[in-house]
N, C-alpha and C positions, 0 to 999 in steps of 0.2 A: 114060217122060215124065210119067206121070201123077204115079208115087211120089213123083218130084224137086218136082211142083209141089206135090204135096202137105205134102211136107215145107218149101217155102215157106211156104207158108198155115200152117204152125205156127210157123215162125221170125216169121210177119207179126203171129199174136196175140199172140206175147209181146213183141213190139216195142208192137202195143197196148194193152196191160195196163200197160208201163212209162210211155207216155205217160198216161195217164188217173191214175196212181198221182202220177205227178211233177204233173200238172196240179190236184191236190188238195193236193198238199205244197206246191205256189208260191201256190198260193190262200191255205191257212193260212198260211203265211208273210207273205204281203202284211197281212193283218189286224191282225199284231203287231208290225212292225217299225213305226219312228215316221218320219216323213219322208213329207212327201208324193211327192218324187223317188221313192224308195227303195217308196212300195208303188207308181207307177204302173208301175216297171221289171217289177218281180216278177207285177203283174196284166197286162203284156204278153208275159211269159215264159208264164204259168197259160196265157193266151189262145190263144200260139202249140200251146203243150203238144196242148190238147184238141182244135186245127186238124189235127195231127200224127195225132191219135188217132181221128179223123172220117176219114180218111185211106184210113189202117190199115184201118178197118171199113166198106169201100169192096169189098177184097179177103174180109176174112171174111165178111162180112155177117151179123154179129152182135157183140151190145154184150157188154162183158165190162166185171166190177166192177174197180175200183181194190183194190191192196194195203193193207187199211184198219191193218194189222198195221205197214206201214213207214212211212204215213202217221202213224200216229197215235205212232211212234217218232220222228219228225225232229219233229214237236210237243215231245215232251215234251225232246228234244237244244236245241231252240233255247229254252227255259226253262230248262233246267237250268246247259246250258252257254255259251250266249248266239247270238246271232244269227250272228255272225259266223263259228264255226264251222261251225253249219248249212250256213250258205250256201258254205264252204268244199267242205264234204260233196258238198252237192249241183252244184259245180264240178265234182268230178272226176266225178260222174255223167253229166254231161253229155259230158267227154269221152271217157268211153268208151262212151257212145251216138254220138257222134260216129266211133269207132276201129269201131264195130257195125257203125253204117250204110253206111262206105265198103266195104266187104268182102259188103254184101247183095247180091244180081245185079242187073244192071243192067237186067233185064226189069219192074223196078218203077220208070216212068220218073219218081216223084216224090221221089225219095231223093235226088237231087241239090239239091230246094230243103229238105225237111228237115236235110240236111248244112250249108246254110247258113244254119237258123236257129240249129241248136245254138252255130256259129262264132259266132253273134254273140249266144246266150244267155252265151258263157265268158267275152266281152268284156264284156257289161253285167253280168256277177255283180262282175267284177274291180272294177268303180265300186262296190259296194255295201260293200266290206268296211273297216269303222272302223278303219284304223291303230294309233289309239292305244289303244283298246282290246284290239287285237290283241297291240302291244309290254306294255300291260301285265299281259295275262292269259299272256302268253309269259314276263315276266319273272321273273312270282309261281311258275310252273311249274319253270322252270329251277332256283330254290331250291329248291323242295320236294324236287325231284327230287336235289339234291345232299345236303338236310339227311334226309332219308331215308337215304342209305348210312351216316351217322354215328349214325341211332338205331337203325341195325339191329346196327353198333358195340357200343352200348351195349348192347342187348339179348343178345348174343353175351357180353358178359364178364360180364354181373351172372349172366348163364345159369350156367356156370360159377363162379361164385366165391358167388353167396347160397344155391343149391343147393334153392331154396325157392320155387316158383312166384309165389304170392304176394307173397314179397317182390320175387322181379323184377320184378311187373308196379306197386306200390307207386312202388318209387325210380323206374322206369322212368318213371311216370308224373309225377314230380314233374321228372325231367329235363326231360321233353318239357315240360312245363308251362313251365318256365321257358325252352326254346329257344324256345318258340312266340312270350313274350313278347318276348325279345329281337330274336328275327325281323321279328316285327308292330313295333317300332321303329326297325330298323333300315331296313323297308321305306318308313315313315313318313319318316323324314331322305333316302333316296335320293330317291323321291317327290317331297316338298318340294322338293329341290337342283338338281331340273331344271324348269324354268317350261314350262308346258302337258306336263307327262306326263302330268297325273291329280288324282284326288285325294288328299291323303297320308292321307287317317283313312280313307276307304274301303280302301284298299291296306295298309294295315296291319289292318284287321278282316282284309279276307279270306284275306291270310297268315296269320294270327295263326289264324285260327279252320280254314282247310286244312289249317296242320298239326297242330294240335290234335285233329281228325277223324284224321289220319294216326296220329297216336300210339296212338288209340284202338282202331285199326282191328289197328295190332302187336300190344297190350298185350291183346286181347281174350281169344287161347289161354291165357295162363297164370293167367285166371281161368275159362276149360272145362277146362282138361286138368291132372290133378293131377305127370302126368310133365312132369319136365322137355325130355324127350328131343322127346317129344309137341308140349307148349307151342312148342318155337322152329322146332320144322320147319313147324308151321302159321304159324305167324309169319312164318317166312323165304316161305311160298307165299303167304300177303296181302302180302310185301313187293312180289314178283316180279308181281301181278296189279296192285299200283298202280304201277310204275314199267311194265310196260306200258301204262297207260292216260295214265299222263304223258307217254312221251315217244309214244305215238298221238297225242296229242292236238299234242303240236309237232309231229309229222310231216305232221300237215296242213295245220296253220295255217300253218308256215314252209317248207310242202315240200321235207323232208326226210328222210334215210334214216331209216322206223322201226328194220329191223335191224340197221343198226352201230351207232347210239345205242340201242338195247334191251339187246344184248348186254354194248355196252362198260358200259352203270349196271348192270349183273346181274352182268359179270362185277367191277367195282368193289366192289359191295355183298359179295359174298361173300370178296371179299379181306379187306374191312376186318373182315369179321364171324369169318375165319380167325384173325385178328392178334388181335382183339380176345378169343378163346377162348383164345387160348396166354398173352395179358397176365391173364387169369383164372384162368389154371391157374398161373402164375407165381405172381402176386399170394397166390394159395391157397395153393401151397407154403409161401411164406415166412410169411404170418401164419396158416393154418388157416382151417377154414372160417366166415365172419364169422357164417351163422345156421343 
């Protein structure tokens, strides 16, 4: 009996370690986000949290520090990546503190109102998330994510056919260069052609300038590595770690499958980068090698 409660009383501090961690991450949260709605929600959520976590250390009877390591990560996620994802993040935290808590024994007779604060943190996160910034940071992704399998394309055939690192990462880079602008205006005219999506010169920088980071991010190996062989397999694994993190990042925001959308752009990207090897070797046959 003892052991069993004992190992309660471990399951109970890491239940409060989670509230005290999450009660610093909605605090920082609240201070950033703009709306007065939007931080009183979140400074009721902080509130509930550390109610949650007072709780908790009822049963241990002792304080334990917050995770300043995941705190200080969803910090730097809702700057980098914006708010709205954040709070996505921290949706599904919540429900599987929720999925936790039902399944705790029922000899902790407060778990039952804990369980219904989290039910009604999932519902007031749901008010907090910007639609439109949602559809448009969803929309600029879904490109990138496509026009990615086409420069990994490119990269695949100049691979094969310039035979010359340097120069693949040169054209490579004048490609991208020029995709990126046509992207960024093309983003601009969608933008513009539907009243309240956004703004079109913002949405055209931030395409324009995403995938011009993307290009960078390809083109980086075949000015480290003087093989070719070398250069495109590191290339092809910076491909495969941002289209990971593109279609993570829809898979949350639009809760969605990451792994058949992960797979199916990975297994696309290497189709086209297949095709695109065999048009270089073709191309090679019939004129030689161009450098």
């Amino acid at each position: 009996m003892n052991k069993g409660r004992d190992f309660d009383i471990r399951g109970v501090a890491v239940f409060q370690k989670s509230e005290i961690t999450e009660h610093e991450i909605y605090k920082n949260l609240a201070k950033r986000v703009r709306g007065l709605k939007s931080r009183r929600i979140l400074s009721q959520i902080a509130d509930d949290e550390m109610r949650h976590y007072n709780v908790w250390k009822t049963y241990t009877r002792r304080d334990v520090a917050p995770n300043r390591i995941k705190v200080w990560l969803f910090t730097v996620i809702s700057m980098v990546f914006g708010f709205t994802f954040a709070i996505k993040l921290m949706e599904n935290s919540e429900k599987r503190a929720h999925l936790l808590y039902s399944r705790f024994p029922g000899s902790f007779k407060e778990v039952n109102g804990i369980i219904r604060d989290e039910e009604e943190h999932e519902q007031a996160l749901q008010m907090l998330f910007d639609e439109e910034r949602l559809q448009y940071a969803g929309s600029v992704i879904f490109t990138l994510n496509n026009a990615l399998v086409e420069l990994m394309g490119v990269l695949a055939g100049l691979t094969f056919l310039l035979q010359n690192s340097r120069a693949v990462a040169l054209t490579a880079s004048i490609t991208g260069i020029a995709a990126a602008l046509s992207m960024g205006a093309s983003s601009y005219i969608a933008t513009a052609s539907v009243p309240g999506r956004g703004n079109p010169l913002v949405a055209a920088l931030s395409t324009g300038f995403a995938y011009i980071l993307t290009v960078l991010l390809l083109i980086a190996p075949y000015f480290v590595f003087n093989d070719l062989v070398r250069s495109f397999g590191a290339s092809l694994f910076v491909a495969v770690v941002v289209i990971g993190f593109f279609n993570y990042y829809i898979s949350v925001v639009r809760l969605l499958s990451f792994k058949s959308r992960f797979l199916q752009m990975v297994t696309l990207s290497a189709t086209v980068a297949a095709f695109s090897f065999l048009a270089g070797y073709l191309i090679r046959l019939a004129f030689g090698t161009v450098i």
